[in-house]
C-alpha positions as CSV (number, residue, x, y, z in Angstrom):
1,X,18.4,85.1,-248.7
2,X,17.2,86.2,-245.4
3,X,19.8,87.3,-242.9
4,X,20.2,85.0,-239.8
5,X,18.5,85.9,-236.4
6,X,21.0,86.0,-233.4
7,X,19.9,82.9,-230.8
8,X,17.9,84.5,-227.8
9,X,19.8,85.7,-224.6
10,X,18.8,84.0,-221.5
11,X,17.9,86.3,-218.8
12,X,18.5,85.7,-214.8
13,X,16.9,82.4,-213.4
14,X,13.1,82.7,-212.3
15,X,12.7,82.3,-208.7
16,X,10.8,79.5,-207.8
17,X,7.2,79.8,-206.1
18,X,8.2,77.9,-203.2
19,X,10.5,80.9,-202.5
20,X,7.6,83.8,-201.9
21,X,5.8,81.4,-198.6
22,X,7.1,80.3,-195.2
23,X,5.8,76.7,-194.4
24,X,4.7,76.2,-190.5
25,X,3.0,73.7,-189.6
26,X,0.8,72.3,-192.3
27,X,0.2,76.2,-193.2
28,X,1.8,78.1,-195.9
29,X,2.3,81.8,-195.3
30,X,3.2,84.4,-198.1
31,X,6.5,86.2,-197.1
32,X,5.3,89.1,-198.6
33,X,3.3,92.2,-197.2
34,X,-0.5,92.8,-198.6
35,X,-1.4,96.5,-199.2
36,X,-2.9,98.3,-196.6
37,X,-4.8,100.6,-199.4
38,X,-6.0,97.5,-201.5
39,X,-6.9,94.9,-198.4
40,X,-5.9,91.5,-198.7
41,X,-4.6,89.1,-201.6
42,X,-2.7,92.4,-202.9
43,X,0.4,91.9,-202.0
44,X,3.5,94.4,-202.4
45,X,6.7,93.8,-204.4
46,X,9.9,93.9,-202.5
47,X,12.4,95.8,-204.4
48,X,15.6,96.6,-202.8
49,X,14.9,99.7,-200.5
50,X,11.2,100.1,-200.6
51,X,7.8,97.9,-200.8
52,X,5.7,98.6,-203.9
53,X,2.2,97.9,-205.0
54,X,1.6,97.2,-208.6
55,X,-2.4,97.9,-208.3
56,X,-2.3,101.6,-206.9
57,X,1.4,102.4,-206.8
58,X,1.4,102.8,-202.9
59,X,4.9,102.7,-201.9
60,X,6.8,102.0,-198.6
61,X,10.5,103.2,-198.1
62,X,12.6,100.5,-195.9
63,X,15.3,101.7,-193.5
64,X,18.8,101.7,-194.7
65,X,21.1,99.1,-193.0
């Protein structure tokens, strides 16, 4: 008899989509900055004191509040 498996743990909620772009107008905006190094439609994560790209690991420190 095979032991039984532990049920999954749930991790944190997802965030939605419609929380990474800023609607104005009939225009949706991504909140997010692109990376200078990579151009356009690269955009940089936002972690909690700096801004990171996941294509070329360029990385921008914010200020502390």
């Amino acid at each position: 008899m095979a032991p039984e498996k532990a049920p999954a743990k749930k991790g944190p909620p997802k965030k939605g989509m419609w929380k990474l772009f800023e609607k104005t107008g009939d225009t949706l905006k991504r909140k997010n900055k692109s990376c200078p190094k990579c151009g356009t439609g690269f955009f940089m994560a936002n972690h909690a004191d700096r801004l990171v790209c996941g294509t070329c690991g360029y990385v921008e420190y914010t200020k502390k509040k």
